[in-house]
KEPA-580244 format. One record per residue (C-alpha): residue in one letter; x, y, z. Coordinates in steps of 0.1 Angstrom, whole numbers, padded with zeros to 4 digits, always signed. Layout:
% KEPA-580244
AXYZ ...
% end
This chain:
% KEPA-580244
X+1407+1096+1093 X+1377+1074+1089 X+1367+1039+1075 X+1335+1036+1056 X+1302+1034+1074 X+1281+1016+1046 X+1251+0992+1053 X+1254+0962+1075 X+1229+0938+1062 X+1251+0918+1040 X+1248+0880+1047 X+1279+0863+1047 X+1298+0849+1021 X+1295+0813+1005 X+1328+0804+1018 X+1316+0807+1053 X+1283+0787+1048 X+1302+0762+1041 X+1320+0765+1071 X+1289+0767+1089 X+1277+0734+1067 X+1312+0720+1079 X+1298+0724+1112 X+1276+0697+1111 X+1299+0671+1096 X+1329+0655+1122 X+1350+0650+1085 X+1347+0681+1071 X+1356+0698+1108 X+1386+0677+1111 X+1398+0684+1074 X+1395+0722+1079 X+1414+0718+1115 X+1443+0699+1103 X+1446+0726+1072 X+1446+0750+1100 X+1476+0735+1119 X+1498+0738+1083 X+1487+0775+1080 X+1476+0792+1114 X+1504+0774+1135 X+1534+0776+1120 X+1551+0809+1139 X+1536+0800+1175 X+1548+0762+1164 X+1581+0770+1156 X+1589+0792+1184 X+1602+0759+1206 X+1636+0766+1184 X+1642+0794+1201 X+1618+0805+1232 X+1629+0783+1258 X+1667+0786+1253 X+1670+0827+1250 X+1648+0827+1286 X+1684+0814+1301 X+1710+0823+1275 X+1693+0853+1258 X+1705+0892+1268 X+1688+0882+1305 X+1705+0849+1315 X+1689+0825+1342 X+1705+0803+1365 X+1699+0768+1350 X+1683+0759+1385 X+1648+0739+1397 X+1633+0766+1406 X+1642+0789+1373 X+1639+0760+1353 X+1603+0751+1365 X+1594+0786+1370 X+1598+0796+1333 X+1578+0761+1322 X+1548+0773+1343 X+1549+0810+1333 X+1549+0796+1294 X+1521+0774+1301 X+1499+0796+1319 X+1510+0825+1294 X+1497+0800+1262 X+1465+0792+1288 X+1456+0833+1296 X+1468+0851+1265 X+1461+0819+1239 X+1435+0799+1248 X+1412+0826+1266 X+1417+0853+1254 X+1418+0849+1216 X+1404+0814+1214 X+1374+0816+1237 X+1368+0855+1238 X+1386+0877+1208 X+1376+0848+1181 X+1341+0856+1191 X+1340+0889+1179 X+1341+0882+1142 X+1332+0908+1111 X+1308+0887+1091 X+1333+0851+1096 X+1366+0877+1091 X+1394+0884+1119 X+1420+0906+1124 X+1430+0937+1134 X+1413+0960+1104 X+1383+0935+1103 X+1378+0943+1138 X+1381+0978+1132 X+1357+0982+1108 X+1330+0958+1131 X+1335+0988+1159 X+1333+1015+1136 X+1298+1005+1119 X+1283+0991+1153 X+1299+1025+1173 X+1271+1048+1155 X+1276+1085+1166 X+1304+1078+1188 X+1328+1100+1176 X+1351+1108+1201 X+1364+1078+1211 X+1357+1058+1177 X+1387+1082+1162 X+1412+1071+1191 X+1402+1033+1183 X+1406+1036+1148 X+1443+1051+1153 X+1453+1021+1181 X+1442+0993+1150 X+1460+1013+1126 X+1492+1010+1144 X+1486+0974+1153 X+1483+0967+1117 X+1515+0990+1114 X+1533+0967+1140 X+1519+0934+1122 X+1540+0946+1090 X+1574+0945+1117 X+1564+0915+1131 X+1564+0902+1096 X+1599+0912+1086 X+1612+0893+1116 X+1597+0860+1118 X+1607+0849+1085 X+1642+0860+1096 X+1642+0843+1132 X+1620+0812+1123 X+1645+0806+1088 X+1676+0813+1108 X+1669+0791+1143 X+1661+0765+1122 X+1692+0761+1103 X+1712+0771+1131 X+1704+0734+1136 X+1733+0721+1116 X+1759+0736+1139 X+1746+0710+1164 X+1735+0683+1140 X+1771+0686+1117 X+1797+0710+1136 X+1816+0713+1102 X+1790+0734+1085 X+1781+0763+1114 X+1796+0786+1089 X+1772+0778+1063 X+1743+0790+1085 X+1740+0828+1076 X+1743+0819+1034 X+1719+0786+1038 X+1696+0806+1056 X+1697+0837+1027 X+1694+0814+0999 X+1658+0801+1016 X+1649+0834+1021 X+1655+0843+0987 X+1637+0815+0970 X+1608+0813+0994 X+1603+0849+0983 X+1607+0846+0946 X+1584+0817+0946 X+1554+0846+0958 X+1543+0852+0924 X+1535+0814+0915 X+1510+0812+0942 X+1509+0784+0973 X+1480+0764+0965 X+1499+0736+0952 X+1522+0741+0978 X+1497+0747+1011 X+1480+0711+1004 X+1510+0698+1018 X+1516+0721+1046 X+1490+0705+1068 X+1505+0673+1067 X+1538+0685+1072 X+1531+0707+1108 X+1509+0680+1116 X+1539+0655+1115 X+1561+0685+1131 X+1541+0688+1156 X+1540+0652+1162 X+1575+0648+1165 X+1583+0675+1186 X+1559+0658+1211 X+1575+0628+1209 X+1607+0639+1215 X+1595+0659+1245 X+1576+0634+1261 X+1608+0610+1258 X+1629+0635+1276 X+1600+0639+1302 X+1599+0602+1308 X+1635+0608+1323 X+1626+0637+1347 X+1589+0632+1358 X+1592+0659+1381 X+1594+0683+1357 X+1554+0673+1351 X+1551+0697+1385 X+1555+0733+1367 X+1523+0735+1355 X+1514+0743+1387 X+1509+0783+1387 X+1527+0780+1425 X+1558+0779+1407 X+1556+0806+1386 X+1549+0829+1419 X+1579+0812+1438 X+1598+0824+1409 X+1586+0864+1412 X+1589+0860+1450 X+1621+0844+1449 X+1637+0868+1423 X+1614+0892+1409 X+1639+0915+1392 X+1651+0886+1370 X+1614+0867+1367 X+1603+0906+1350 X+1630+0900+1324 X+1619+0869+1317 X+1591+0879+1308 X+1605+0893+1276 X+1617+0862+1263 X+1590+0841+1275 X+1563+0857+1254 X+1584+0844+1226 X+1560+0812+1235 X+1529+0828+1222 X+1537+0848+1192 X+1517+0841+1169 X+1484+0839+1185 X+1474+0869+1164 X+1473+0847+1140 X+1448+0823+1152 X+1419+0858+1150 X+1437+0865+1115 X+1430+0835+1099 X+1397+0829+1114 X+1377+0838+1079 X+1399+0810+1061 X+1390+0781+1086 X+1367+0790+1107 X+1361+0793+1144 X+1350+0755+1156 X+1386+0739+1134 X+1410+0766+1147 X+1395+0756+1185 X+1404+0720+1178 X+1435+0724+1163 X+1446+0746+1195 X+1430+0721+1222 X+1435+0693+1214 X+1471+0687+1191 X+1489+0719+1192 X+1491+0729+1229 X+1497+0692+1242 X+1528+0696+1218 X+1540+0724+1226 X+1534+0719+1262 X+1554+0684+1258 X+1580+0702+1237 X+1585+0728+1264 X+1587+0704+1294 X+1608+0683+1276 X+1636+0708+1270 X+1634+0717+1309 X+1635+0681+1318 X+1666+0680+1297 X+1685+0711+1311 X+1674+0697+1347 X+1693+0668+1337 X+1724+0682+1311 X+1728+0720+1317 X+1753+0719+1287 X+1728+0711+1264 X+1713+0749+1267 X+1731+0761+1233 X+1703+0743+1216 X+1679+0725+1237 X+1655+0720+1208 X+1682+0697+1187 X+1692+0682+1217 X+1661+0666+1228 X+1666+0646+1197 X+1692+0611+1194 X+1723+0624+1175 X+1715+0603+1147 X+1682+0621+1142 X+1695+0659+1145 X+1699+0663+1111 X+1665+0651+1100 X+1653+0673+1128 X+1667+0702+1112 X+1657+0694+1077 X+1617+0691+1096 X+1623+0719+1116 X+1633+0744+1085 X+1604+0730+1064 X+1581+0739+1092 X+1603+0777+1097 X+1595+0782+1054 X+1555+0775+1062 X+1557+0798+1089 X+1573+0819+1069 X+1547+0814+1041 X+1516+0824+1065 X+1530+0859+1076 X+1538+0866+1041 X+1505+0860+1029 X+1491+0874+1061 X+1508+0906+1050 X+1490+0904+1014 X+1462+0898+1029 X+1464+0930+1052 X+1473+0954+1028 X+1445+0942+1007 X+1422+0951+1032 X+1440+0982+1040 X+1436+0995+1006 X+1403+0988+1003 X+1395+1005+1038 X+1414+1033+1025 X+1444+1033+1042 X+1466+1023+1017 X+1472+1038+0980 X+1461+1012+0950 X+1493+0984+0947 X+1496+0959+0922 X+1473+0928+0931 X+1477+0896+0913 X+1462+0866+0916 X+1474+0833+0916 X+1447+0809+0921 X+1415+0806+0894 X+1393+0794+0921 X+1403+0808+0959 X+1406+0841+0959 X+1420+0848+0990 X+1455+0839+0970 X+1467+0868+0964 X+1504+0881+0957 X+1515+0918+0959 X+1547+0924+0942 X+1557+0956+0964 X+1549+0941+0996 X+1567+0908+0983 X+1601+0928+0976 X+1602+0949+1006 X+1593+0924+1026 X+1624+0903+1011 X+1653+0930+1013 X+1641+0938+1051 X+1639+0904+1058 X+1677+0893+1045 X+1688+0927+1058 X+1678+0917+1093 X+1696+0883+1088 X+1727+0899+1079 X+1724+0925+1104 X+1721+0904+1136 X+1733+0874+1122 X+1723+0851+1150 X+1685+0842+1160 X+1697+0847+1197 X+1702+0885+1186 X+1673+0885+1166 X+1652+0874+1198 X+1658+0907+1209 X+1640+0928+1182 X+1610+0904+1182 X+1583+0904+1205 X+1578+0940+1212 X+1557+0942+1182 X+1538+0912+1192 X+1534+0925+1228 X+1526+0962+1216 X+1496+0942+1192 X+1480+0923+1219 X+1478+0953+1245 X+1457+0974+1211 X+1440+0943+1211 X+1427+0947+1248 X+1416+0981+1236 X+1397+0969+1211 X+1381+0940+1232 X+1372+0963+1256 X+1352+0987+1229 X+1336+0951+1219 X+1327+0942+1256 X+1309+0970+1274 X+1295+0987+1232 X+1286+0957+1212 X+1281+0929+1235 X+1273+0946+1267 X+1287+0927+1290 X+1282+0935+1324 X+1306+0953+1339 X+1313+0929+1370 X+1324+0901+1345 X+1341+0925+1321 X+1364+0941+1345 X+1379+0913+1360 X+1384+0899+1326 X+1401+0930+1308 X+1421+0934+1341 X+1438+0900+1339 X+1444+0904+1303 X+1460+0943+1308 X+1479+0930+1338 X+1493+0903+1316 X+1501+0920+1282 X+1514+0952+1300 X+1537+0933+1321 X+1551+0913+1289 X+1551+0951+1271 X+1566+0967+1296 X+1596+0938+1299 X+1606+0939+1259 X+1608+0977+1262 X+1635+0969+1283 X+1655+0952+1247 X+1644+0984+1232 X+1687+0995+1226 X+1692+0956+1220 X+1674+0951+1189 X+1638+0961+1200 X+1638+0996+1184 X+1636+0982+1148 X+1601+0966+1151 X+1588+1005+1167 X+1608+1023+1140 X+1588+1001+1114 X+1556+1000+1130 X+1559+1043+1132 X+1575+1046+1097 X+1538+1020+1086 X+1519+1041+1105 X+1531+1070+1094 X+1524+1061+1060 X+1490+1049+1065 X+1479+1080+1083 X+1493+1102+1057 X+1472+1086+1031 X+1436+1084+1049 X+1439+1119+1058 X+1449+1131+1021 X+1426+1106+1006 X+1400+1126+1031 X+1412+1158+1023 X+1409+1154+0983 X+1375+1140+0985 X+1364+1169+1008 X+1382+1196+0980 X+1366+1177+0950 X+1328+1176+0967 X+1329+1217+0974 X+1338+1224+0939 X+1318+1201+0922 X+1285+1213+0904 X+1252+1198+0910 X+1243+1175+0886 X+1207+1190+0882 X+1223+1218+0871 X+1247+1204+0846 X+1223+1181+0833 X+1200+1212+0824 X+1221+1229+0808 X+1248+1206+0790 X+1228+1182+0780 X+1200+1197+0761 X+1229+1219+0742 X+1260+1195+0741 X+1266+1171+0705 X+1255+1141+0719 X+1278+1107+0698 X+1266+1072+0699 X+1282+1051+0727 X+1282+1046+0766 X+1308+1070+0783 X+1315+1055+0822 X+1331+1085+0844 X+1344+1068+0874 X+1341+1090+0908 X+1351+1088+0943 X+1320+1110+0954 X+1284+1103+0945 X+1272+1137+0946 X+1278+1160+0918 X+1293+1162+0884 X+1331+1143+0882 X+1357+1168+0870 X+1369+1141+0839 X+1332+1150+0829 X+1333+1191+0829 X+1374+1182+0813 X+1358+1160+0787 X+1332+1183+0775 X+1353+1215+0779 X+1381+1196+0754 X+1360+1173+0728 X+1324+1194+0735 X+1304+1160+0731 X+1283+1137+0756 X+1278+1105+0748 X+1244+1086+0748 X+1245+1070+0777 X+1262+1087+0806 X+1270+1065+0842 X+1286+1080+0867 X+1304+1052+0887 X+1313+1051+0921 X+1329+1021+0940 X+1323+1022+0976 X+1338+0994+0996 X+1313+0985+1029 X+1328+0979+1062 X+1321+0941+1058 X+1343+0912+1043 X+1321+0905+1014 X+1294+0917+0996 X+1266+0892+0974 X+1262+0900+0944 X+1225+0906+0945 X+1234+0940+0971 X+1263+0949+0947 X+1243+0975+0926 X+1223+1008+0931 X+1212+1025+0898 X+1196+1060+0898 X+1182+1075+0864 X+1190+1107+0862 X+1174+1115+0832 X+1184+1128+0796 X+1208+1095+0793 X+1226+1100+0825 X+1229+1078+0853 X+1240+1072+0886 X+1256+1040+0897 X+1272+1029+0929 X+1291+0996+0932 X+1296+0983+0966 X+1322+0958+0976 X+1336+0942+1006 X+1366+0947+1017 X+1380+0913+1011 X+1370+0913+0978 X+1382+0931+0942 X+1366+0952+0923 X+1362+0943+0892 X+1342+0970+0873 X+1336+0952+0837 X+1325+0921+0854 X+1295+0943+0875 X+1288+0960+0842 X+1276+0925+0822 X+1252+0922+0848 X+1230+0956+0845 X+1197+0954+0823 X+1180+0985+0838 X+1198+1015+0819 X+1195+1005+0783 X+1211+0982+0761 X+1235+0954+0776 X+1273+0970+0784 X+1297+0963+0756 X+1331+0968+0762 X+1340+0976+0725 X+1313+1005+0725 X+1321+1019+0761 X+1348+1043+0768 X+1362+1047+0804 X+1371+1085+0818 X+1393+1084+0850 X+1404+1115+0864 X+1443+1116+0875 X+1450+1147+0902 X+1478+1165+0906 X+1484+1180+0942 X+1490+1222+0944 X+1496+1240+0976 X+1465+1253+0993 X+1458+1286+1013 X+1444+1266+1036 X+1469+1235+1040 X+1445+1208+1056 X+1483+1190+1067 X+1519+1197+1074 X+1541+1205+1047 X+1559+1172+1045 X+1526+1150+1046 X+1512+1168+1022 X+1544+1159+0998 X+1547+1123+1010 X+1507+1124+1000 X+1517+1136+0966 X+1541+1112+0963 X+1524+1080+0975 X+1498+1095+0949 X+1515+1101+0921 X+1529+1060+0925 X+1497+1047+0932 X+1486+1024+0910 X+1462+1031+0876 X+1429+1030+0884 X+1426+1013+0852 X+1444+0982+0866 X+1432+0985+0898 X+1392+0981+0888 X+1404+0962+0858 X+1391+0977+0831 X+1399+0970+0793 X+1431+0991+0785 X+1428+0999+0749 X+1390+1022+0766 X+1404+1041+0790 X+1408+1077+0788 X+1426+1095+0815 X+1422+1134+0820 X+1441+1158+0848 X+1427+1178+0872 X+1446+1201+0895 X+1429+1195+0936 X+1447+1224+0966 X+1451+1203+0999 
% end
């Protein structure tokens, strides 16, 4: 299983110099940093619904004591200081792939800067395949928990309706999903505004409760998460599981980086939403200090009874836009999964003229919908939902040590007395937060593993097949030397351009041989086409081409493509003036070569793969959609390929 190794030259795209020319104006920084609070935010900002309270009434209850009570403040604060702020903030966030984050972007950064490194480049590349596997759980069951704790809120704001939850909370599932295929753009310019005044509130209402308890002000002190291990370390291990609640999300911050950039999402963190949340936090443990009754839903409590049911309608709107971000954070991976190779050709709309990060995947969409309510309906509560999330999150960060590491001592060469210490406080901590949600593995905790192994799975199955076919199709191709030797000077040649679109760039493509063998013509103008997609977010479009003449009316001609962006084959086409007249659509026919799978002598996998392979293949989408080209000059021939 590999991921391209193309060139590495490509500057970076336009989007990012203007983050870069952001970087010299104080507006245009503070612009892109509060657009990052409405999108990067929203699952680590909505997590006050639920975090604090399942750390004393979740599956591990806590005695609602000082010393719990201010032990599991300071663990939270000095988790969102360790895992948050230093790690992905001031170290991961540095290792960007031309301005892009994220698990695959990272992935392919290691794999073109890792140059012979075989061995252990294969093990990395698995480890990010099955974080990106576990990003697609983690997806399913934020939507579901952030949704549901939110409108849980009317059982404390209005009694009457607690049994309206569960249907209120489908029926905003439903519609937030349905509403995909419109696109957000119209939508996301109020988002920012929105978490901003989220956040603001939640402050407030913290920092009232605070007021009343100052002591409480004391738990950031780290001394108090240790007197809680040394006091009762069985319990303060446990806690651990819910207490990482308080930093899921921070993925998200290294996701999103290529949307914002670095310097906003660093201001955003510092300096608005980690004072809130820090506020937010205290302020519920000020309150249980004071009212241990008010533990069935600290968050709403912390608010005068008059304004609970405001609360709630802020608190869902901010639930739906963190909903919104891991939805679109899923597009956005399987994008780049299928463009890395990982994933078979899908359906990809999009749904804004002018950004074209907005796209909208109707397969993902759906899934992701009918997982999402089945979860809901399933575990009904977001207490027993608590359970099943954060492994996934946990199980992420820990690949992402693995992958810092490989970015440390290969590409940045730290020395090793500052890079040990470093990787050995961030293992320390994301083991011991694994290690305590293995223990809700029979609570809930299995689902997000059986999805991330189902993913990965999946995604395996398809790079290695993909491999496989390519391999099959390059031994049994003919040189095209030869062919052009000996078909060309013989073959009826028609008037026209005839495109044959190949995954190899070596020999003669098999719709070719099929096309001559059946219609014994060669058009004028041959091109052979191949679409490579580098290991970098975007290519310009003055490195998109290489031409070759091959001679007698053929030519070679590679595309190349970052993996953020589409490839759009007729577009490329307008531009070439080196191979004869200008491309016209009307006079160029397209040849695409569809494969059916046999059974091979020599099966390169397991039976079963090999049929899930065939299967994935045979519903992968047309190549003629995919690259868009023109439907009504398309003509697709089979070809039979042993795996």
């Amino acid at each position: 299983m590999n991921i391209p190794k193309e060139g590495a030259d490509e500057s970076a795209p336009a989007h990012l110099d203007a983050h870069a020319a952001h970087g010299h104006s104080l507006d245009g920084t503070w612009k892109l940093a509060i657009g990052a609070i409405g999108i990067v935010f929203g699952d680590i900002g909505t997590s006050p619904l639920y975090a604090f309270r399942e750390t004393f009434a979740g599956h591990h209850k806590l005695d609602l004591d000082t010393l719990h009570i201010m032990g599991v403040i300071s663990l939270m604060f000095w988790s969102m200081m360790v895992v948050v702020t230093l790690k992905y903030v001031t170290i991961i966030m540095r290792a960007d792939n031309k301005g892009e984050g994220g698990s695959l972007a990272l992935l392919a950064l290691i794999s073109r800067s890792s140059g012979n490194a075989k061995r252990w480049t294969q093990g990395i590349v698995l480890l990010g395949v099955f974080a990106t596997a576990l990003f697609y759980g983690d997806s399913m069951i934020t939507p579901a928990v952030s949704v549901l704790s939110a409108v849980e809120g009317l059982s404390v704001a209005a009694p009457a309706f607690a049994k309206l939850v569960l249907p209120i909370a489908v029926v905003i599932l439903v519609l937030l999903f349905s509403i995909q295929r419109t696109g957000t753009s119209r939508v996301g310019a109020f988002f920012g505004p929105i978490m901003l005044f989220y956040f603001l509130t939640i402050a407030t209402l913290g920092t009232l409760s605070l007021v009343q308890t100052p002591t409480i002000l004391n738990a950031l002190l780290p001394h108090h998460a240790m007197m809680f291990f040394a006091a009762d370390p069985f319990r303060a291990f446990l806690a651990l599981g819910s207490v990482v609640l308080a930093v899921t999300g921070a993925e998200a911050l290294y996701a999103d980086m290529g949307h914002f950039g670095r310097k906003p999402i660093r201001i955003s963190w510092l300096w608005f939403v980690l004072p809130a949340l820090i506020l937010n936090y205290m302020g519920q443990g000020a309150l249980l200090m004071r009212d241990p009754s008010a533990l069935h839903s600290p968050f709403y409590e912390l608010a005068p009874e008059v304004l609970q049911f405001p609360l709630v309608i802020l608190a869902t709107m901010a639930a739906v836009i963190a909903s919104q971000a891991v939805i679109s954070g899923a597009f956005s991976v399987t994008q780049q999964a299928i463009q890395l190779g990982f994933v078979p050709r899908l359906r990809i709309e999009h749904t804004s003229a002018s950004t074209a990060g907005q796209i909208y995947i109707p397969l993902i969409n759906w899934a992701l919908m009918i997982m999402v309510i089945l979860l809901v309906l399933t575990f009904q509560t977001s207490s027993n939902l608590t359970a099943a999330y954060g492994i996934a999150v946990t199980g992420a960060m820990l690949i992402d040590n693995c992958l810092l590491a490989v970015v440390l001592f290969s590409l940045w060469k730290w020395k090793k007395r500052y890079a040990i210490p470093l990787l050995a406080l961030f293992f320390t901590v994301d083991l011991a937060y694994f290690a305590a949600n293995l223990t809700k593995v029979p609570d809930g905790g299995w689902f997000p593993l059986f999805i991330g192994f189902v993913v990965f799975t999946l995604l395996t199955t398809w790079s290695k097949g993909r491999q496989l076919m390519i391999n099959r199709l390059r031994e049994s191709a003919m040189p095209i030397k030869i062919f052009i030797t000996s078909a060309a000077t013989t073959a009826t040649r028609v008037p026209g351009t005839a495109v044959f679109m190949t995954s190899t760039p070596e020999g003669v493509p098999h719709a070719l041989l099929h096309n001559l063998k059946h219609n014994k013509v060669l058009h004028d103008r041959v091109i052979l086409l191949t679409v490579k997609i580098k290991d970098v977010p975007y290519v310009p479009d003055e490195n998109r081409m290489m031409l070759e003449d091959l001679g007698q009316g053929f030519h070679r001609m590679i595309l190349a493509y970052g993996f953020m962006q589409e490839a759009d084959v007729p577009a490329a086409l307008k531009s070439v003036n080196a191979c004869g007249a200008e491309f016209k659509m009307m006079e160029t026919s397209f040849f695409l070569a569809r494969q059916t799978l046999l059974p091979s002598a020599r099966p390169g996998m397991m039976i079963w793969r090999e049929k899930l392979f065939a299967w994935m293949l045979r519903n992968a989408e047309s190549a003629m959609e995919f690259f868009r080209l023109p439907t009504n000059r398309v003509v697709e021939l089979g070809s039979q390929v042993e795996i």
